[in-house]
N, C-alpha and C positions, 0 to 999 in steps of 0.2 A: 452838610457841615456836621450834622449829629453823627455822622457816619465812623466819623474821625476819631470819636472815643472810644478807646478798648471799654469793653465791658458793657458796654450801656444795652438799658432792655431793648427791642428795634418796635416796640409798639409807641413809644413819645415823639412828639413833633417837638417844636420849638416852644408853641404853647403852652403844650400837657407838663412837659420837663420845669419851664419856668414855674405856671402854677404848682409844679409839685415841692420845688425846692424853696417857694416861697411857704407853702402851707409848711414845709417838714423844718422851720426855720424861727428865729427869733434875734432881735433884738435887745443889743444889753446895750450900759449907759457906755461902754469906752467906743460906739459907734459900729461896735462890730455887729454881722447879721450870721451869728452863731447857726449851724445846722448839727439837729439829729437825725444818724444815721444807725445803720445797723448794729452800733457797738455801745458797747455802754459805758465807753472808756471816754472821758471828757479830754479832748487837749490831742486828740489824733487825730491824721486825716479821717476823715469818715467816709465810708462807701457808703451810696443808696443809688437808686433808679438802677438798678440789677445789680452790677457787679463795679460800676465805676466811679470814679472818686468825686466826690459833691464839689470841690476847688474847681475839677477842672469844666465840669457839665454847668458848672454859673458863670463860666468865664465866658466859656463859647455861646451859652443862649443871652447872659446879660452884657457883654461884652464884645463879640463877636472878632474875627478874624485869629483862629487860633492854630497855632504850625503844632503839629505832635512833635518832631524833633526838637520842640524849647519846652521847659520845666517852665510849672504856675508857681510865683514865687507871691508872697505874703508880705508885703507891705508891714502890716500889722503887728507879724511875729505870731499870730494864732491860728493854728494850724488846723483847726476846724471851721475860720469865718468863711464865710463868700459872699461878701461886700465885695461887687463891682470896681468898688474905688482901690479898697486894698488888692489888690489882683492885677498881674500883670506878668508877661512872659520873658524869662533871660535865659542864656545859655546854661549849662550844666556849671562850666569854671563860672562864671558870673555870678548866680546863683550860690555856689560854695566859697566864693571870697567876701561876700556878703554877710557870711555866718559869724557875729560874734556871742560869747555867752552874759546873758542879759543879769543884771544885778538883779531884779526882780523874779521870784517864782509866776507860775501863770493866777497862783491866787493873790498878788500882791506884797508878798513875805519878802525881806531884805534878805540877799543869800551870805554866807556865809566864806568865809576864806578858807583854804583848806591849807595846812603850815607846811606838813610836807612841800606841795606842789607849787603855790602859791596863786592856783589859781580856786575863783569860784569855785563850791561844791554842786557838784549836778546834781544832787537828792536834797530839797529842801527839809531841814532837821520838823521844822514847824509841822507842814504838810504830813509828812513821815509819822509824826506823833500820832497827828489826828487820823491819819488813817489806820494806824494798831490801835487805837482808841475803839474807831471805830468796828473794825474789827473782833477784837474781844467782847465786846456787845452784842455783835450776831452772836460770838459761839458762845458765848455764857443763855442768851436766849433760845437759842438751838437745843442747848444740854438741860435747861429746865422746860421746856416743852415736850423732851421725848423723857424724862422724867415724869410728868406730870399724864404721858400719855403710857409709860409702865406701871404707873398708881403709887409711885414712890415720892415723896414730898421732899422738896430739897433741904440740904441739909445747912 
């Protein structure tokens, strides 16, 4: 059955794989079982266990009977959980007729209208903020520590 995912290391059993993606995982209150994987980017699939994607290596070890020609689709809507419960397999068109754009951002932010279009905005204004906020803090902390390590005192 392990066989069946592209990318996976070939040293995990069913086992090692479960223990691994439960240690590499976590629990938040909306029920999901969120996993860290090689990225550092929250809110995408995540690869781990070599090269293949965490959704689909906890479907098959926590869920079993998995076809590679059907897509793991997300209950959920959070594209990084592998809750058992939220997982399950549809076809490609099934799968993409299912896709609507959700009023909420993945931090809980109310989305916005866009006037032109009149549909939701895909880039949360909120989120957006906070992260040039965020942002601007590394490079301001950046430019007075290599400051600080030229012997120039900021100005």
């Amino acid at each position: 059955m392990l066989s069946q995912i592209n990318g996976l290391s070939r040293h995990f059993t069913e086992d090692t794989l479960r223990a691994y993606l439960l240690s590499r995982s976590e629990r938040v209150d909306s029920g999901c079982l969120i996993v860290r994987g090689y990225g550092r980017q929250r809110g995408v699939h995540q690869k781990l266990a070599g090269r293949a994607w965490a959704h689909i290596a906890a479907y098959v070890v926590f869920v079993g009977g998995y076809d590679p020609a059907l897509e793991i689709h997300h209950d959920c809507g959070v594209p990084d959980c592998i809750e058992p419960a939220h997982l399950r397999q549809l076809s490609h068109a099934d799968n993409c007729r299912g896709r609507t754009q959700r009023p909420r951002c993945r931090n809980g932010h109310d989305r916005e209208f866009e006037p032109a279009t009149g549909r939701l905005r895909r880039v949360c204004r909120i989120c957006n903020r906070e992260a040039q906020q965020r942002w601007r803090q590394r490079q301001a902390a950046e430019v007075a520590e290599a400051r600080a390590a030229y012997g120039r005192m900021p100005s």
